[in-house]
C-alpha positions in Angstrom: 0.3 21.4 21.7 2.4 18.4 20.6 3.3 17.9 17.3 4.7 15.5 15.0 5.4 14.9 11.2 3.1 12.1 10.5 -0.3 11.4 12.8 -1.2 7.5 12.1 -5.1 7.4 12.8 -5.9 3.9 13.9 -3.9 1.3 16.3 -4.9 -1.6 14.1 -2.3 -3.9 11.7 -1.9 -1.1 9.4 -1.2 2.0 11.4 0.8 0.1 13.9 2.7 -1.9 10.9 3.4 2.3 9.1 4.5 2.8 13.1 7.0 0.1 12.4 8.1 1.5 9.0 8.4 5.3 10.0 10.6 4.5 13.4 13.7 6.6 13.1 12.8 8.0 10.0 10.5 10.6 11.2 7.8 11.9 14.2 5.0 9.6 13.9 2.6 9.5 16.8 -0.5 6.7 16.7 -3.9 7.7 17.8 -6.5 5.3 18.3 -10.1 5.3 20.2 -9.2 1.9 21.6 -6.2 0.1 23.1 -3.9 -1.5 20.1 -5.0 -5.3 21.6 -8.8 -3.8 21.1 -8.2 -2.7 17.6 -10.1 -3.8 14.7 -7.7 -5.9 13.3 -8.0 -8.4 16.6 -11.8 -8.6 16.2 -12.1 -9.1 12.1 -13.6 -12.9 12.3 -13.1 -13.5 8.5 -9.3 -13.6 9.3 -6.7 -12.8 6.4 -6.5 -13.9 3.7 -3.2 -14.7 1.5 -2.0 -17.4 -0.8 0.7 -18.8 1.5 -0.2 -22.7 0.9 2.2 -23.7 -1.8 -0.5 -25.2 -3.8 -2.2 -22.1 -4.1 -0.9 -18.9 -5.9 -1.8 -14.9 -6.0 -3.3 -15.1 -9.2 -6.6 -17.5 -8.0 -6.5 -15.1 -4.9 -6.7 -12.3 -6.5 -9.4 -13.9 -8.9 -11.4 -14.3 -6.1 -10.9 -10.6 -4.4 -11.7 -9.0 -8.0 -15.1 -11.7 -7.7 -15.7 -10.8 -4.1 -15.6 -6.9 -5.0 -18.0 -7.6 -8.5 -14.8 -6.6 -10.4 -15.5 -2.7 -9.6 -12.2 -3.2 -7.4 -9.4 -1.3 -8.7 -7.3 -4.1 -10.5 -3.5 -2.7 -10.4 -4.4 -2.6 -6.2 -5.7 -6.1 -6.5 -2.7 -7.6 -8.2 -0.3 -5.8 -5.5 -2.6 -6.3 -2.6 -2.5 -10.0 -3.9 0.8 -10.6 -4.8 2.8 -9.0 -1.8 0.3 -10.5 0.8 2.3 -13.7 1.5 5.3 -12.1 2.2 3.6 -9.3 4.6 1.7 -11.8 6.4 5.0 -13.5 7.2 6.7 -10.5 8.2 4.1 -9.9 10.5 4.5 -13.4 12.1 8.3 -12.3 12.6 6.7 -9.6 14.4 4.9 -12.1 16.8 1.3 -11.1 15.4 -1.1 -13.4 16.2 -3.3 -14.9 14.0 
């Protein structure tokens, strides 16, 4: 039986992106139903969204995830979610995702 420290369910952005973090830090192992290039995260049509255009900012984007969600979306997840998204979505263009 193999075991590890940490089991990552899910070969998508955000298991393969905790992969990333955890790498020499701990036993992670990713399990996924499909291959990584098959993931979810390579199929979402609606893209990602993040305020990355200068003329934009976090605030309107969050504005608009707090709308999409009818404002039942936890706020303090919103505002982090929001604000840290440009700099993720740029580290993961240093990674050589493709958008």
């Amino acid at each position: 039986m193999l075991k590890h420290d940490i089991l990552i369910i899910g070969g998508g952005l955000a298991g393969l992106r905790a992969a990333i973090e955890l790498k020499g830090k701990c036993d992670a192992a990713v399990i996924c139903k499909t291959y990584p290039n098959e993931a979810h995260s390579t199929q979402a049509q609606g893209g990602i969204n993040a305020a990355i255009d200068p003329k934009d900012n976090w605030e309107n984007h969050g504005y608009d995830t707090a709308y999409g969600g009818d404002f039942l979306n936890e706020q303090d997840a919103v505002e982090v979610l929001c604000s840290d998204a440009p700099r993720v979505i740029n580290e993961l263009v240093e990674f050589g995702v493709n958008f």
